[in-house]
One Martini backbone bead per residue (centre of mass of N, CA, C, O) as a GRO file, in nm:
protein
  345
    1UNK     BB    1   0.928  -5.841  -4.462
    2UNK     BB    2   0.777  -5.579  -4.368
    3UNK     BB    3   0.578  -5.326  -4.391
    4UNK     BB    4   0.592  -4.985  -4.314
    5UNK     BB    5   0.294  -4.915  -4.363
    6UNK     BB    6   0.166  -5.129  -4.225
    7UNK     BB    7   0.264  -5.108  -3.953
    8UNK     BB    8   0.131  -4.803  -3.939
    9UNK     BB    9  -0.140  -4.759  -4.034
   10UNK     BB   10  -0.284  -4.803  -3.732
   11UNK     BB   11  -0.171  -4.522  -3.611
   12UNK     BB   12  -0.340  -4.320  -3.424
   13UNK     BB   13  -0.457  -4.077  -3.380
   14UNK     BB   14  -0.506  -3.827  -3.086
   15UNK     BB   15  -0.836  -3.884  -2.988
   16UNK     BB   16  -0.822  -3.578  -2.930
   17UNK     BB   17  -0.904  -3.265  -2.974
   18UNK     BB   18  -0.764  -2.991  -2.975
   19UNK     BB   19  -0.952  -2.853  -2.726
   20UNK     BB   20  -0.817  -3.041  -2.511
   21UNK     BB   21  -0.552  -2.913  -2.485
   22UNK     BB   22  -0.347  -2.807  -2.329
   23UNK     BB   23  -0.297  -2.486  -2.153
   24UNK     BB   24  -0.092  -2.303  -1.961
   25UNK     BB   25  -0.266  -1.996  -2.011
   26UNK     BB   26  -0.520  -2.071  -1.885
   27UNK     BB   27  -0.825  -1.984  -1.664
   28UNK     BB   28  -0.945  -2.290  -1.614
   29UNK     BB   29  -1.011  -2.469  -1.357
   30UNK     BB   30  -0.859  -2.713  -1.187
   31UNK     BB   31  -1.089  -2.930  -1.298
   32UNK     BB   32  -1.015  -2.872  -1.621
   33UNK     BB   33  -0.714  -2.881  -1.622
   34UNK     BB   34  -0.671  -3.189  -1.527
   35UNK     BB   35  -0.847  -3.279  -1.788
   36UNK     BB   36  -0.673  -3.180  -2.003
   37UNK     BB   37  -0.412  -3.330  -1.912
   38UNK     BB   38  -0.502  -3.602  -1.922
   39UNK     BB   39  -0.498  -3.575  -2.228
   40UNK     BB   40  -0.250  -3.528  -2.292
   41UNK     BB   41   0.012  -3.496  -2.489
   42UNK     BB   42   0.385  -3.559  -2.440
   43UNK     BB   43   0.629  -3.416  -2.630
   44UNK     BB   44   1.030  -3.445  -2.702
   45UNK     BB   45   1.295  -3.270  -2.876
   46UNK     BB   46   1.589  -3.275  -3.036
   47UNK     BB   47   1.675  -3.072  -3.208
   48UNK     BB   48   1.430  -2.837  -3.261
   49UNK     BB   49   1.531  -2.576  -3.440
   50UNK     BB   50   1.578  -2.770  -3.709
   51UNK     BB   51   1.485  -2.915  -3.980
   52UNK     BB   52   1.376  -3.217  -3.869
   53UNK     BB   53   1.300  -3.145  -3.556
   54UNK     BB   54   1.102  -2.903  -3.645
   55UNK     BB   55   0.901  -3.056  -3.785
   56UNK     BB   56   0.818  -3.285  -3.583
   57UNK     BB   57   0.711  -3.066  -3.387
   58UNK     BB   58   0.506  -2.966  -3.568
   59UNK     BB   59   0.357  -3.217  -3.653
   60UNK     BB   60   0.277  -3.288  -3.329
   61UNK     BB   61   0.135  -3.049  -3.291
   62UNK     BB   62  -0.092  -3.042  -3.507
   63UNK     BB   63  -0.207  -3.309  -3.345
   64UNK     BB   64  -0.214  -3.226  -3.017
   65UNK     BB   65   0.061  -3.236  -2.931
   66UNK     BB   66   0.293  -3.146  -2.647
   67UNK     BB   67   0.580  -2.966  -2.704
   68UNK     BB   68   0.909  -2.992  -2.640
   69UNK     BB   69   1.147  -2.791  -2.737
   70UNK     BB   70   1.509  -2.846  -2.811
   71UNK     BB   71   1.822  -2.705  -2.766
   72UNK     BB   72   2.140  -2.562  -2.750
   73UNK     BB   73   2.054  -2.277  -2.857
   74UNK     BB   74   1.842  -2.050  -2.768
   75UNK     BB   75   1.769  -1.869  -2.945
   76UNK     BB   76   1.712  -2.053  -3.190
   77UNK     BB   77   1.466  -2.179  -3.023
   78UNK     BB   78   1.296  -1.899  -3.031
   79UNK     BB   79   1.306  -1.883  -3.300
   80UNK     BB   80   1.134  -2.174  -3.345
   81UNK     BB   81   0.896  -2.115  -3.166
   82UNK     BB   82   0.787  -1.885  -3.303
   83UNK     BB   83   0.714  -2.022  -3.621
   84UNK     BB   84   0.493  -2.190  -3.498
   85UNK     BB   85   0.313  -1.971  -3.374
   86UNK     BB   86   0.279  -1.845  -3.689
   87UNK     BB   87   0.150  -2.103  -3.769
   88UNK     BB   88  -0.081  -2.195  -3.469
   89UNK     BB   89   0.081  -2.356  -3.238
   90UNK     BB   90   0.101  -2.212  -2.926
   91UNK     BB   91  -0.050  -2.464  -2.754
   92UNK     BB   92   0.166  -2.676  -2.849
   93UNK     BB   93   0.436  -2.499  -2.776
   94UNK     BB   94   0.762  -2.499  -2.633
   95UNK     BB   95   1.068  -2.434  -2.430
   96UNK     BB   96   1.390  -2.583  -2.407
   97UNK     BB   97   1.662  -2.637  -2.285
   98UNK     BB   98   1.933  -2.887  -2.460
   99UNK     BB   99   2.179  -3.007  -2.376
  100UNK     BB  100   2.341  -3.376  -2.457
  101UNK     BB  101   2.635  -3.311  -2.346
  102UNK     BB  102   2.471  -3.183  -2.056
  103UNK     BB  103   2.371  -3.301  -1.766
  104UNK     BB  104   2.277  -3.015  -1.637
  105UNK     BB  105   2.054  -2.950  -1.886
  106UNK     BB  106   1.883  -3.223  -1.846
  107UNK     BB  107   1.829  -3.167  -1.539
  108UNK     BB  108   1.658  -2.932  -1.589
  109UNK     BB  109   1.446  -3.034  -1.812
  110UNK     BB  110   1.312  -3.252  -1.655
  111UNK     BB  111   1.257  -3.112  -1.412
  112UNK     BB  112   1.046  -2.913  -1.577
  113UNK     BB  113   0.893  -3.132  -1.640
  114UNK     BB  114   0.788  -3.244  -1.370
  115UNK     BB  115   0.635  -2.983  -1.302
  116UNK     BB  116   0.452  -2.897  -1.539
  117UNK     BB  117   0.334  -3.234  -1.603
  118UNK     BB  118   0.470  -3.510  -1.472
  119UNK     BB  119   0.539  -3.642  -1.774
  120UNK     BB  120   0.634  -3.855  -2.070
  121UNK     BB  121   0.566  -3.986  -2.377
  122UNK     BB  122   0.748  -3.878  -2.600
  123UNK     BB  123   1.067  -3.942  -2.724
  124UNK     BB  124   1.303  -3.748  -2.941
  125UNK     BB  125   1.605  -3.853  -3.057
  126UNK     BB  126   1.760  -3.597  -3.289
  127UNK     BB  127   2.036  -3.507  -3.227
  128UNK     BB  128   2.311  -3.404  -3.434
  129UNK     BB  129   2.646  -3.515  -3.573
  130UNK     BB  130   2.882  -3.564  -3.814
  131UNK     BB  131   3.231  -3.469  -3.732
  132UNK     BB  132   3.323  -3.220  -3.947
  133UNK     BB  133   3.498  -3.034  -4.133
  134UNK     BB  134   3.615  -2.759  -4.313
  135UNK     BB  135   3.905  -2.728  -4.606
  136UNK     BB  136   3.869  -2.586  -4.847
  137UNK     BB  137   3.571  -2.545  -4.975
  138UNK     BB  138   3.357  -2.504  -5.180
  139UNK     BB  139   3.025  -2.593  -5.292
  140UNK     BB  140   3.077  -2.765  -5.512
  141UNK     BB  141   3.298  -2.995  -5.354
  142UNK     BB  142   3.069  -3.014  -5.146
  143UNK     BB  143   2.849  -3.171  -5.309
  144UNK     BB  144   3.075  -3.411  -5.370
  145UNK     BB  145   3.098  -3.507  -5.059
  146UNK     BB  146   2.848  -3.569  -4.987
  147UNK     BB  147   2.732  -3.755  -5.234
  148UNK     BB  148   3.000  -3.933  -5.154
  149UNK     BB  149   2.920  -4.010  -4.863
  150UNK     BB  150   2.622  -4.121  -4.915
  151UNK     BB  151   2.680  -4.338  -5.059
  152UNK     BB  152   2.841  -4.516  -4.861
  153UNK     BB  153   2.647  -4.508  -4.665
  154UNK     BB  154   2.359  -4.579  -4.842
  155UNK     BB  155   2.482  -4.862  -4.958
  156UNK     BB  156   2.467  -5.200  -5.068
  157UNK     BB  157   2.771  -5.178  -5.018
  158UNK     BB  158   3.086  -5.208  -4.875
  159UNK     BB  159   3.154  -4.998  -5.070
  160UNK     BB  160   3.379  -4.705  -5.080
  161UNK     BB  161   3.368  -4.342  -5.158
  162UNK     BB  162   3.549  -4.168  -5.298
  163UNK     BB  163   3.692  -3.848  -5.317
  164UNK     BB  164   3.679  -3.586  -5.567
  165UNK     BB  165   3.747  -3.352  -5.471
  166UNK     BB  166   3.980  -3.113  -5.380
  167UNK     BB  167   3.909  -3.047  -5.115
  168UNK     BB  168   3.833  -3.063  -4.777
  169UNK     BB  169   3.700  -3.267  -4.529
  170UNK     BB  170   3.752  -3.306  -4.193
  171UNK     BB  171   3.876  -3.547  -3.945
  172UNK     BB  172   3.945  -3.572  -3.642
  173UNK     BB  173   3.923  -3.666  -3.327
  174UNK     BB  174   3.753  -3.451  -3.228
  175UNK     BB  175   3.522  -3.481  -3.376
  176UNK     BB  176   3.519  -3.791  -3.350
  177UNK     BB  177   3.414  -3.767  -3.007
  178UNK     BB  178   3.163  -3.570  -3.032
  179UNK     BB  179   2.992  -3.739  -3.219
  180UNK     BB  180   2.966  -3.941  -3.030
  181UNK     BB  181   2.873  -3.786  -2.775
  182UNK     BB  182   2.616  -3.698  -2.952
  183UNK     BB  183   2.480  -3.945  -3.068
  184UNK     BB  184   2.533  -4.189  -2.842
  185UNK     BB  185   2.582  -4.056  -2.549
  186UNK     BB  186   2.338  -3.824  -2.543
  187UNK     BB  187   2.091  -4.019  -2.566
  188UNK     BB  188   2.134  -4.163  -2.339
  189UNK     BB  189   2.136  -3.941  -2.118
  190UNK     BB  190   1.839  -3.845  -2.193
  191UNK     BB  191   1.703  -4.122  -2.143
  192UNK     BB  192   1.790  -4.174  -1.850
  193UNK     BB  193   1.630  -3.928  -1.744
  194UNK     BB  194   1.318  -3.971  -1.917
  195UNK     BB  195   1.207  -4.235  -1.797
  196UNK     BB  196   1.043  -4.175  -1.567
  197UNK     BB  197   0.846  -4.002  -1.723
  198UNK     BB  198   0.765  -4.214  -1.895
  199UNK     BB  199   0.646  -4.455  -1.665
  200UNK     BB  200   0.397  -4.239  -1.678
  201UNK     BB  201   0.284  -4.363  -1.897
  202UNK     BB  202   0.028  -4.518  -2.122
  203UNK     BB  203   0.259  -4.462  -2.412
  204UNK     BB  204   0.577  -4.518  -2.390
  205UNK     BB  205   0.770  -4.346  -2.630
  206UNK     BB  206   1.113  -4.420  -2.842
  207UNK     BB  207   1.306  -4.204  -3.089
  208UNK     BB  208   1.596  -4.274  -3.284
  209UNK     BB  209   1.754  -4.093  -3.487
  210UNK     BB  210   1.932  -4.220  -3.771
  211UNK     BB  211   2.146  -4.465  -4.015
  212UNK     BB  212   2.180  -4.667  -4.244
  213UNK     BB  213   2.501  -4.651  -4.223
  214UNK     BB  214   2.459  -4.827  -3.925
  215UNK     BB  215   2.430  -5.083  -4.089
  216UNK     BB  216   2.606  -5.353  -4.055
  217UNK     BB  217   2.660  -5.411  -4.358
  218UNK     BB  218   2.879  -5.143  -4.320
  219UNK     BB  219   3.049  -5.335  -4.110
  220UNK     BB  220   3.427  -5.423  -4.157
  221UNK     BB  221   3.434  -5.470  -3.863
  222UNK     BB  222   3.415  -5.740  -3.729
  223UNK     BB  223   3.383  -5.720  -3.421
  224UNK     BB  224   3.164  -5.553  -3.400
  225UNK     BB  225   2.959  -5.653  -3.585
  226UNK     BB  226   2.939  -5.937  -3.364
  227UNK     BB  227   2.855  -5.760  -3.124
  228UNK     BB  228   2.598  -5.596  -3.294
  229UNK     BB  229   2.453  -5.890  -3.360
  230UNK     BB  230   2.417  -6.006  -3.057
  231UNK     BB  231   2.178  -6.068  -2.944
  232UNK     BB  232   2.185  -6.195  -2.647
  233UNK     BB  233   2.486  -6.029  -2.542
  234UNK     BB  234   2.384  -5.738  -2.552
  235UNK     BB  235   2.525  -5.493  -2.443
  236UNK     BB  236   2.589  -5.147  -2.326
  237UNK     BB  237   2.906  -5.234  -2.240
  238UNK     BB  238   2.958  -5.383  -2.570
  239UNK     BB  239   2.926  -5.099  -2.676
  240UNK     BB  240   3.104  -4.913  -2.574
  241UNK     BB  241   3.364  -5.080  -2.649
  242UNK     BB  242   3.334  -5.020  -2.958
  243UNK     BB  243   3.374  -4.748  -2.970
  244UNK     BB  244   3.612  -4.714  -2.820
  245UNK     BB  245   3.813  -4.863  -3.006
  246UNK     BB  246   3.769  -4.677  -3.224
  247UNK     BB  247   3.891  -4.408  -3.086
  248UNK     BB  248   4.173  -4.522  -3.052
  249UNK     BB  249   4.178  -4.643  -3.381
  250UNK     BB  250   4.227  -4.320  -3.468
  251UNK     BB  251   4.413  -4.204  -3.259
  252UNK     BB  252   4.655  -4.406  -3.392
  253UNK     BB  253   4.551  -4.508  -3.712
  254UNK     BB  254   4.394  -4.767  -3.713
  255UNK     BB  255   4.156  -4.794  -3.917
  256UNK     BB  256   4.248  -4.951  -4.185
  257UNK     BB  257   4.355  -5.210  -4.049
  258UNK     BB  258   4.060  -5.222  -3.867
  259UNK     BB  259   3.825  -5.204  -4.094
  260UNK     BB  260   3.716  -4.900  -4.111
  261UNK     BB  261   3.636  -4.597  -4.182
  262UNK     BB  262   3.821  -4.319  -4.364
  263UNK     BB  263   3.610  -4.124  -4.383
  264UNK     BB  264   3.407  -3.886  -4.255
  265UNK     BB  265   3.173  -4.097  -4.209
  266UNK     BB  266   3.318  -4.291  -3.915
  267UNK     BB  267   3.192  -4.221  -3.687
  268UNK     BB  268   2.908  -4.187  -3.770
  269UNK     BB  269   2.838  -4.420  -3.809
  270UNK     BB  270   2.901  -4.575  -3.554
  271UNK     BB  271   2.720  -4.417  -3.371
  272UNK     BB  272   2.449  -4.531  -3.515
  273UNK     BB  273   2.519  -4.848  -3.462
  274UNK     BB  274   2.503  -4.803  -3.150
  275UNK     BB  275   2.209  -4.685  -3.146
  276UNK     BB  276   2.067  -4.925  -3.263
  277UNK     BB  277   2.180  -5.146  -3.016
  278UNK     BB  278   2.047  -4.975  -2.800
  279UNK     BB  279   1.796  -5.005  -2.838
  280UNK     BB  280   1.737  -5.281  -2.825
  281UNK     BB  281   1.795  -5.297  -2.565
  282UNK     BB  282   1.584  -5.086  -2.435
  283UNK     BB  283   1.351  -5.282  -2.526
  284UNK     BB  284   1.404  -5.532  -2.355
  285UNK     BB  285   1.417  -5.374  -2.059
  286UNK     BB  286   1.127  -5.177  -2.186
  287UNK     BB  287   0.831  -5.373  -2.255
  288UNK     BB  288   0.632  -5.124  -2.223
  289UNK     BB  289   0.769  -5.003  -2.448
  290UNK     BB  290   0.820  -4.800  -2.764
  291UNK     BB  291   1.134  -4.890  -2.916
  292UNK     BB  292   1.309  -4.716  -3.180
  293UNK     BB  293   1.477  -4.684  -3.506
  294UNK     BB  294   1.557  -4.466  -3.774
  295UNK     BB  295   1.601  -4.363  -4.122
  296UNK     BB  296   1.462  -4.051  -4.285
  297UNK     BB  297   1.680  -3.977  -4.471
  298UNK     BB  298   1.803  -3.812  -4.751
  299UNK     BB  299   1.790  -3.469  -4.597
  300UNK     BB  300   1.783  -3.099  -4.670
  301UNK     BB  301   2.012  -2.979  -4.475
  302UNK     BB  302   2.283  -2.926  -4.297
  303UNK     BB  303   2.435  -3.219  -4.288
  304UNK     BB  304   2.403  -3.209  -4.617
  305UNK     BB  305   2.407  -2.938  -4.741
  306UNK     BB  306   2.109  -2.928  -4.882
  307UNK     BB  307   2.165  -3.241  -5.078
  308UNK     BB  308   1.894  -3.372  -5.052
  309UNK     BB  309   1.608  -3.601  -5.162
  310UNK     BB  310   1.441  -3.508  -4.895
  311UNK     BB  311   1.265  -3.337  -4.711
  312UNK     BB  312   1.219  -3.268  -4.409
  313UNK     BB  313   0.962  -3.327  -4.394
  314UNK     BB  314   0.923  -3.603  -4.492
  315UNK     BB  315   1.121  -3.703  -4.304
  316UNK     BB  316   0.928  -3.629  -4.023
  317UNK     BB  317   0.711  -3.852  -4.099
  318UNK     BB  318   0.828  -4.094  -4.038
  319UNK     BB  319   0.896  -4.039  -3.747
  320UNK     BB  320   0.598  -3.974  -3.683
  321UNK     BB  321   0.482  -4.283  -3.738
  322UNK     BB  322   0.658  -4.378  -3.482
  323UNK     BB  323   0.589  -4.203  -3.281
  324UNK     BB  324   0.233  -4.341  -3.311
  325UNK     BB  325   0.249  -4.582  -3.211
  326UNK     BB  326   0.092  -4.818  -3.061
  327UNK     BB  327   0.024  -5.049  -2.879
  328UNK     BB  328   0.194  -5.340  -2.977
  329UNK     BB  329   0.401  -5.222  -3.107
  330UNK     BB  330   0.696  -5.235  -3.213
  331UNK     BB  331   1.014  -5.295  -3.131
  332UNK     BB  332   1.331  -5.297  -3.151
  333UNK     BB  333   1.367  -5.125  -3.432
  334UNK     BB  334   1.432  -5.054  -3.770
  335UNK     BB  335   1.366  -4.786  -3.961
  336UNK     BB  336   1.365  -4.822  -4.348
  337UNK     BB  337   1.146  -4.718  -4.528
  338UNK     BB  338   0.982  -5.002  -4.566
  339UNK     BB  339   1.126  -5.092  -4.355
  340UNK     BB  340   1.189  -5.364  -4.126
  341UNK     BB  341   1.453  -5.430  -3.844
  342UNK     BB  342   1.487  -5.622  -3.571
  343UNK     BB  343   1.280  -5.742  -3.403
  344UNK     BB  344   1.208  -5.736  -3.034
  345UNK     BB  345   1.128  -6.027  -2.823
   0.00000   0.00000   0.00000
């Protein structure tokens, strides 16, 4: 199995030095800004308002690479593009709406990116929701609750770690259809609003920020499992129906007889297991791009309840290396810790 150090190590940085990225409120005349343009690398990031998309955005921008941020809630996001240029780097970070499960909001972003530059080099889908709510729920209880739901998703066997808590996180099922809603059908409108704009890039890549909970090995329904394992047969179609199918098995009561997931972490998982299994389908697909998705680890965020093992900043390091890789790099590969697994030939 490769070394995920080795695999990215390779990947070089920008090219071209920070002063050749374009300003979009330059003076400078129509064929120095053409050619500063042409210089220029674009990537979008989705839910970079907070945590780990906001570092991703930042580091990226360091980079001199042009991030277009993006949140659902617009007030958050000029919060966290203020955030950046107050950091220094005004020249390279701009801001749009997006949110990612509605079609309109897509649509919107899509044509603003396609009048203002015109392509787009990297998208990193980032935006997700656990999908659980808190009911009479400590912050005691809280770190408990996280903590074991943490170790069952990132568990190397595929046993459940009951809840100690005395108080409930819930998920309903209208959370758990949210959470698929929002993890792996809003990744897809995404991604396919932004082919055409990657497809004019000289070096189009794809990050979907996952989870190793959605690893495989994590997966009890066996029909799942065999459908999200068949490297020939997987398609689109037959991953919205393992989708389908759990959400289902959630509204009638079915998780534990169809041997899903019952604690808080069920959709998440799923939800997760699908866009890995996407992932793969759209490098097929996609063969002059590199699209891989990968898992940034336990980070201190908001999802995490700030009780993860590493630092938002590290997980976006991650996350950042896969963004970078050069041509030629990996496709259709999950990476987790220094690990590459399932790259797509």
């Amino acid at each position: 199995m490769p070394n995920l150090l080795n695999v990215v190590s390779y990947a070089m940085p920008h090219p071209f030095p920070l002063t050749t990225c374009v300003d979009p409120h330059s003076k400078k005349t129509k064929y120095h800004r053409s050619m500063a343009e042409a210089a220029a690398r674009y990537a979008l990031v989705t839910g970079g308002n907070k945590g780990i998309g906001l570092e991703i955005s930042k580091q990226l921008a360091s980079k001199g690479i042009v991030v277009i941020l993006t949140s659902r809630d617009e007030k958050r996001g000029l919060e966290a593009l203020q955030s950046l240029k107050d950091s220094g780097l005004s020249d390279y970070v701009i801001f749009h709406q997006l949110d990612v499960v509605d079609s309109a909001s897509i649509a919107a972003a899509a044509q603003f990116l396609t009048t203002k530059y015109g392509r787009l080099d990297i998208l990193v889908n980032n935006a997700g929701i656990l999908g659980a709510g808190l009911d009479n729920v400590s912050n005691v209880q809280l770190q408990e609750v996280v903590e074991a739901t943490a170790a069952a998703l990132f568990a190397n066997s595929k046993a459940e770690t009951s809840m100690k808590a005395s108080g409930t996180m819930i998920q309903t099922y209208e959370a758990a259809e949210d959470c698929v809603r929002t993890n792996f059908h809003g990744v897809k409108r995404v991604t396919e609003a932004f082919i055409p704009l990657l497809q004019l890039s000289a070096s189009p890549t794809i990050v979907n920020v996952s989870s190793i909970g959605g690893h495989l090995n994590h997966l009890r329904n066996e029909r799942a499992k065999a459908v999200l394992s068949n490297e020939v047969g997987l398609t689109e179609e037959s991953i919205d129906e393992v989708v389908r199918e759990f959400l289902i098995d959630f509204k009638e009561g079915r998780l534990e007889e169809n041997k899903w997931l019952t604690h808080i972490g069920a959709a998440y998982q799923v939800s997760k297991a699908a866009l890995n299994a996407y992932t793969k389908v759209l490098a097929k697909k996609h063969t002059d791009f590199i699209i891989n998705s990968l898992c940034p680890g336990f980070a201190r965020t908001d999802l995490s309840g700030h009780l993860g093992a590493i630092s938002a900043e590290e997980a976006a390091q991650k996350v950042v290396r896969v963004a970078l890789l050069p041509r030629g790099g990996p496709s259709g590969a999950f990476f987790y810790d220094k690990d590459v697994y399932g790259v797509a030939t």
